[in-house]
N, C-alpha and C positions, 0 to 999 in steps of 0.2 A: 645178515643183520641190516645193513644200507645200501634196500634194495629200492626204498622210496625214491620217486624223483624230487630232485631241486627244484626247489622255484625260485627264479628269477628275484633277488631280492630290489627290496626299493631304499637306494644308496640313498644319503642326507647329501646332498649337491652344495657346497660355499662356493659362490662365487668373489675368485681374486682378483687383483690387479689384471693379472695376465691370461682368465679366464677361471671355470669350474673346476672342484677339485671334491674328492669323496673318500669316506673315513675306509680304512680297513681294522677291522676290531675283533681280537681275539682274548678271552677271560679263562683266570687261573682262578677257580672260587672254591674257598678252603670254607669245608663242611666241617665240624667236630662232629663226634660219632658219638651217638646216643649209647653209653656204657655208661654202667656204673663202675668200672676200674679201667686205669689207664692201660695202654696199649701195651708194653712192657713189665708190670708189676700190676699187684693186687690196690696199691693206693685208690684211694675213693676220688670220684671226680664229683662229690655232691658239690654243689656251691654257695658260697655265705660262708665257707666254714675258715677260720682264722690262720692268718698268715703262714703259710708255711707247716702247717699243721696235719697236712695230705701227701706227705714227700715220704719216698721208702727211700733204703738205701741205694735202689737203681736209678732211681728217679733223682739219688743225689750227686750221682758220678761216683760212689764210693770205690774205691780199688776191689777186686776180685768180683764184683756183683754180676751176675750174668743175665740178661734181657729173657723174657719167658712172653710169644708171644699171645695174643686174648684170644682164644678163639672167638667170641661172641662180637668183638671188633670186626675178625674178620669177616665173618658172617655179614656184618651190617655193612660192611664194606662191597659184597657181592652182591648182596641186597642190590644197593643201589646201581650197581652195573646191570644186574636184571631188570632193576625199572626203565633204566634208558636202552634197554635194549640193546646191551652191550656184548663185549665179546669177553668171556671170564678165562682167564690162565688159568687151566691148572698148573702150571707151575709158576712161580715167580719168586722172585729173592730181594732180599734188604742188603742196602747200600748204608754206607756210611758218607754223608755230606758234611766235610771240616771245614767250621769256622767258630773263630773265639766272640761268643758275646755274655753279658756279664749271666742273664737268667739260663743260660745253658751249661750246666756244670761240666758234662763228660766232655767239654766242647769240640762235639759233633753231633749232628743230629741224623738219627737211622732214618733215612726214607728207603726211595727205590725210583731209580733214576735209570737202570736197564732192561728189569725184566717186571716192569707194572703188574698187580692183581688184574686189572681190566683193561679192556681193551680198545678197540674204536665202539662208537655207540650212537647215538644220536636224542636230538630232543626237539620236539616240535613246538614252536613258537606261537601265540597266537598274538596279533596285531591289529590293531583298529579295522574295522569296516571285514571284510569275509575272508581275508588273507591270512596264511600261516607260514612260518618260515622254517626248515629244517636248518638248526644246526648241526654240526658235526662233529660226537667227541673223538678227542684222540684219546685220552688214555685217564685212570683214574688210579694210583698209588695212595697207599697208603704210609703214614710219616708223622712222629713226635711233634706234637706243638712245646716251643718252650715255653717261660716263665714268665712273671709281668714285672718290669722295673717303673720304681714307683719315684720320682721324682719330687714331689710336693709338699713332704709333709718337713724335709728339713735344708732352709737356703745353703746350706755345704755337705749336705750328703745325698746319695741315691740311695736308696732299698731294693730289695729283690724277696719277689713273693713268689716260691717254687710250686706253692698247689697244682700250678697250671702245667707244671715242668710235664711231659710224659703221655698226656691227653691227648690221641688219637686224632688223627686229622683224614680227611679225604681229601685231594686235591684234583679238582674235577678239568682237566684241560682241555679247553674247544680250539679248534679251527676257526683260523681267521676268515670264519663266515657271515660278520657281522657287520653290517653296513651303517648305523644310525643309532644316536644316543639310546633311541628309544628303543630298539631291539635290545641293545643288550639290556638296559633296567627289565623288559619283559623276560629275557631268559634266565634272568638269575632268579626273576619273580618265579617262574617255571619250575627251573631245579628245583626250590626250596618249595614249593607246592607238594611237586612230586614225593623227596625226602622225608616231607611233614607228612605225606599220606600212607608212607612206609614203615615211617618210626625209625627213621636211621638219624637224624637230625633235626633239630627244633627249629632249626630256622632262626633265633634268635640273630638277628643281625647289631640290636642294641648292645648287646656285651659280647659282640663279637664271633660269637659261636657260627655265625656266619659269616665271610668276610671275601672281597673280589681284587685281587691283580689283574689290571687292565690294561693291557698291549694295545695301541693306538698308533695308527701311519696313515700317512695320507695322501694319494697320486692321482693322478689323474683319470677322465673319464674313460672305461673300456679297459684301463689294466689289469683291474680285478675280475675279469671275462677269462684276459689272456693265463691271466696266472691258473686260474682252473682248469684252464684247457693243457695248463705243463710248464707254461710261460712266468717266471717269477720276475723277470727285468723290471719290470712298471712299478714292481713297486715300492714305497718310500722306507725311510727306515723306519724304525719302530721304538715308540720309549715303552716303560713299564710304570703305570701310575698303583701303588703300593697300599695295600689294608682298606680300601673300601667298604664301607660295613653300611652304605645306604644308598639305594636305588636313587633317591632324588641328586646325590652327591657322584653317582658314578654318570649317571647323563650329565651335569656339570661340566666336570670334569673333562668328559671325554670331548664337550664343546669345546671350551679352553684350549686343551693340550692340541684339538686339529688347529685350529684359527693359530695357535703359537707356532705350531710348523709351516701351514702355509705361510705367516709371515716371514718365518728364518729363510724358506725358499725362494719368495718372490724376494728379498731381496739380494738374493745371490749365496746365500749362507749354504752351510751343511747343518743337516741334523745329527746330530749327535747319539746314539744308540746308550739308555741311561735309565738309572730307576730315579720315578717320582714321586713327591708326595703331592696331595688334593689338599690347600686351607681352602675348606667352606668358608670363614670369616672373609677373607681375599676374594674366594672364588677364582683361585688360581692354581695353577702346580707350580712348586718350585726344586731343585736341583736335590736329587738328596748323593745320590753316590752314580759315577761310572757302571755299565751294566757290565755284570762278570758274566764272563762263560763256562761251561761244566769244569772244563780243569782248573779254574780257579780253586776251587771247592775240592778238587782234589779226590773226589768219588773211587771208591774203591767197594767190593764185596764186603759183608760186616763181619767177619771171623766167628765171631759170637752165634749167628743164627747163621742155622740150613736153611735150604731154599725149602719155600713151603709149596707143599702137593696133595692138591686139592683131589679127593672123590669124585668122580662126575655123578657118581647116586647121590651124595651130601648135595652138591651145586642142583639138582632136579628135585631133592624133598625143598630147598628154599624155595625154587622158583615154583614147587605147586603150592606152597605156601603166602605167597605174595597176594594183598590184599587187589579190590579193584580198584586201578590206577584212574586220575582224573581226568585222561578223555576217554577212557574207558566207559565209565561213570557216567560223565556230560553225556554223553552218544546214547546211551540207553535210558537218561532221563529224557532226553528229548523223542524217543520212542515210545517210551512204556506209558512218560503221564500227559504228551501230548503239549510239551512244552518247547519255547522257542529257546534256542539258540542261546540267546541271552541270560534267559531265565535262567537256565542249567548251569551255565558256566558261574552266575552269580550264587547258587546252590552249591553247586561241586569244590568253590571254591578253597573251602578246609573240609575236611574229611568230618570233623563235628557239627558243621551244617547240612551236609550230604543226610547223613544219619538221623538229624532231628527236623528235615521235613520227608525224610523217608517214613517216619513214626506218624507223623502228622497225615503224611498223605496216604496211608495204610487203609485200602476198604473206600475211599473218599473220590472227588473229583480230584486227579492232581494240577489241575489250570488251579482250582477256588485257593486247593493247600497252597502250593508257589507263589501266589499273589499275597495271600495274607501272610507268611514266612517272610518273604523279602518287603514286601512293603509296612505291612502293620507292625510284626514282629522286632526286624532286622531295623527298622526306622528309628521303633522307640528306644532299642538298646544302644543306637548311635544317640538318639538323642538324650539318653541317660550316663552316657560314657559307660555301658557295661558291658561285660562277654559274653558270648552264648552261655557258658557253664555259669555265670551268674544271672541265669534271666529268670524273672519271678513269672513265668508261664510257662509250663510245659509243655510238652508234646502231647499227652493225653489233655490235659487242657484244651490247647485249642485244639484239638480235635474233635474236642465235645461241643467247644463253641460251632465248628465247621456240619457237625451232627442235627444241631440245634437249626440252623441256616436251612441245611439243606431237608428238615421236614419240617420246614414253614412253622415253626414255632416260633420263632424270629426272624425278623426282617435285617437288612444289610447295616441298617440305622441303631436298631438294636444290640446289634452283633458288637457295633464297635463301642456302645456303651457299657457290654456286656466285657470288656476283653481290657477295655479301663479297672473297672470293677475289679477283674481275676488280677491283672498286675497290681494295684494296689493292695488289696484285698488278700489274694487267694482266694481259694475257694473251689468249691465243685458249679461247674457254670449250670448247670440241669437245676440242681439246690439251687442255687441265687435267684434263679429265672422263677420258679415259683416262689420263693418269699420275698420277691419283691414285685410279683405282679407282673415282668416283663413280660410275658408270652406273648407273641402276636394276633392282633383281633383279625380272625379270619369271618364271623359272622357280616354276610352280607346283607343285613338288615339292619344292621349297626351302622357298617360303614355308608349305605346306601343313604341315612337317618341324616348322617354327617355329611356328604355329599350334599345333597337337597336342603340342606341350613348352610352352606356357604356359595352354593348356587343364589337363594333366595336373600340373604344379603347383602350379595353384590350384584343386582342386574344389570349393570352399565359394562361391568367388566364380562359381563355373560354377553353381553350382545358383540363385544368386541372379540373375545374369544370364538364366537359363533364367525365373525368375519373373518377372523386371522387362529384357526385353529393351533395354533402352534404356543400361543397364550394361555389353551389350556394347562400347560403346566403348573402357571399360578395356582391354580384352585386343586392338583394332585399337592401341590406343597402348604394347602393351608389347611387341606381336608389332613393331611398329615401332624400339621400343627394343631389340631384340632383334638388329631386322638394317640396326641403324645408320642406318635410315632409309632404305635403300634398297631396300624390298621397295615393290611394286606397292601404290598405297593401296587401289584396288577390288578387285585379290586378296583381300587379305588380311580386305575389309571382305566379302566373299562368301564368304570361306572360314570367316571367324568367324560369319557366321550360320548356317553350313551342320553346322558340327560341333557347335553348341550346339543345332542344333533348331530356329534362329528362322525 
């Protein structure tokens, strides 16, 4: 599986009082699992739906209820160790993890803390300028999310909203191979790329459905060299910054929390091994609880479930099943339509993009489709605040605009008034272009006509143009404004150097 080589990553350097010093960052980032019932019971995991209102009797701790696990959980659970190219158990078993909090009834929650679903894995990072970073997962379990306590609605009481109680988690563990705020907001961007091209998780990081525990230490230059090589002394201790649920708040965070250890060290202190919380208002962590270790928690096998064992025929129909993955994708758009780098990653970058200029550029040049997709397109619906699945032009649309283009029926000038038009509008772009006259004046006795009356009313600008050829442009952009834009633009740019001399 992790046969790829490393590459050398490029650590974030703070320089202290008593010299440089470099993060070491390692993330727990809890995926909820695209099910319609939770992981132990039939309960709905639809959302919106009223307090409390999606809870079985398992899902409430009742006495005698026995856990019954999804298989379509699990499924989507292996899923994702296939995308990262991971290592799948077939066998592994649930744990029970004890601790009393108010939204957790049976107060324990079943994960799996010995014998994980998947196994080591990896995911490949992409980073400013041509660089990639391989991370490296350890392991991907699956484990009950509990409930939400609601604080707010009364000054002397708390609430508890169990809907959530039971809902499927992944919890995706990396290697502390991460060197710089900005890696890890890229890896988690990554994961949930990948997840959302899968169908195992939405990504949703606003309500949580995605969310990152961020493990942060900080030593000195070359220890994290040594520590690879088997060497663990170098390195600092490590806090845990707690529910992360936004890429711009976990680079934050992860500044803060190093700058706050280097200062505990340079001045003589110990760091303290602890879970944090991130105020974005602050822009600080502050102290939430001492960090526990596994016997705290008291882990034990779950009584209630066997160890589950997996088919290795079941595990090979999922993975012939698995959609193409986003550098997959990338790598053959920049093959097939002859696109940069850029371009494709900017495509690839949700599986509904990939798809609606795959329509688009069907039959076509794909440089002409990629450009008007990302640029014309993907422009106006930022500057509409809309989504792909809300855009008032489709795919067979401009592709009929890009139709139109490329047999000179329209010019590039046309095109974008034509493509105004079909977003306001609608429409069929072929129909508009005939009843309103658009089509392009290809007739070179027209445009010539045109040419030779704005030659003949500017001779001053002609003589100069005949000096400084490069002035011809002028008279290509008036013969244009002349014939409303729809004269031929290589016409007109061949006829204007031919009657000037150039």
């Amino acid at each position: 599986m992790l046969d790829s080589p490393l590459p050398a990553p490029a650590p974030k350097v703070i320089d202290g009082l008593t010299g440089p010093w470099e993060m070491v960052i390692g993330l727990e980032v809890h995926a909820q699992i695209a099910s319609r019932a939770k992981l132990f019971s039939g309960a709905s995991t639809a959302v919106g739906a009223e307090p409390n209102s999606q809870v079985s009797f398992v899902d409430a701790g009742m006495p005698g209820m026995l856990p019954v696990p999804n298989e379509g959980c699990i499924a989507q659970a292996v899923r994702t160790g296939l995308g990262l190219r991971a290592r799948i158990n077939l066998r592994s078993a649930f744990d029970r993890k004890n601790y009393f909090y108010p939204d957790l009834p049976q107060g324990y929650q079943i994960s799996q803390l010995f014998h994980p679903l998947v196994g080591e894995g990896e995911v490949w990072v992409d980073m400013p300028g041509p660089s990639r970073r391989r991370v490296r997962i350890e392991r991907i379990h699956v484990e009950q999310d509990a409930g939400k306590s609601i604080h707010d609605m009364d000054p002397a009481l708390s609430f508890v909203d169990l809907n959530r109680t039971g809902v499927a988690l992944m919890e995706i563990v990396s290697r502390p191979d991460i060197r710089s705020p900005e890696e890890a907001a890229a890896y988690v961007a990554k994961l949930r790329q990948i997840m959302r091209y899968l169908g195992t998780c939405d990504g949703d990081m606003q309500h949580g459905n995605l969310r990152a525990d961020v493990n942060v230490s900080v030593c000195r230059p070359g220890a994290w060299e040594r520590f690879m090589a088997g060497d663990p002394s170098g390195l600092g201790t490590r806090c845990e910054i707690k529910n992360m649920n936004s890429l711009r708040f976990i680079q934050q965070a992860i500044d803060y929390e190093a700058r706050r250890q280097i200062a505990i060290l340079e001045d003589g202190g110990t760091v303290v091994q602890e879970t944090r919380l991130y105020d974005p208002d602050r822009g600080e962590t502050r102290s939430m609880r001492s960090k526990e270790e596994a016997h705290d928690y008291r882990y034990f096998p779950d009584p209630d479930l066997l160890p589950l064992e997996l088919d290795q025929a079941w595990v090979d129909a999922l993975a012939a099943s698995l959609p193409e993955l986003p550098d997959d994708k990338r790598a053959r758009f920049v093959a097939q339509y002859g696109l940069s780098d850029y371009d494709a990653a900017v495509l690839t970058a949700e599986a509904s993009d990939a798809a609606f200029f795959e329509q688009v550029a069907a039959g076509r040049d794909g440089k002409m489709a990629a450009n008007w997709v990302i640029n014309d397109l993907f422009g106006r619906l930022r500057k509409d605040g809309l989504a792909l699945s809300d855009s008032p032009v489709s795919p067979d649309q401009l592709g009929a605009i890009l139709d139109l283009i490329a047999s000179g029926d329209i010019s590039g000038k046309i095109a974008k008034d034509l493509f105004e038009i079909v977003w306001t509008e609608g429409g069929d772009p072929r129909a508009i272009v005939e009843a309103r006259g658009m089509r392009q004046v290809t007739d070179t006795a027209a445009i010539e006509a045109a040419v030779d009356a704005v030659i003949r009313d500017n001779p001053a600008q002609a003589e100069k143009a005949r000096a400084q050829p490069k002035l011809a442009g002028w008279f290509v952009g008036q013969v244009m404004k002349a014939t409303g834009g729809k004269a031929n633009p290589a016409a007109v740019n061949e006829l204007v150097a031919r009657k000037l001399g150039l």
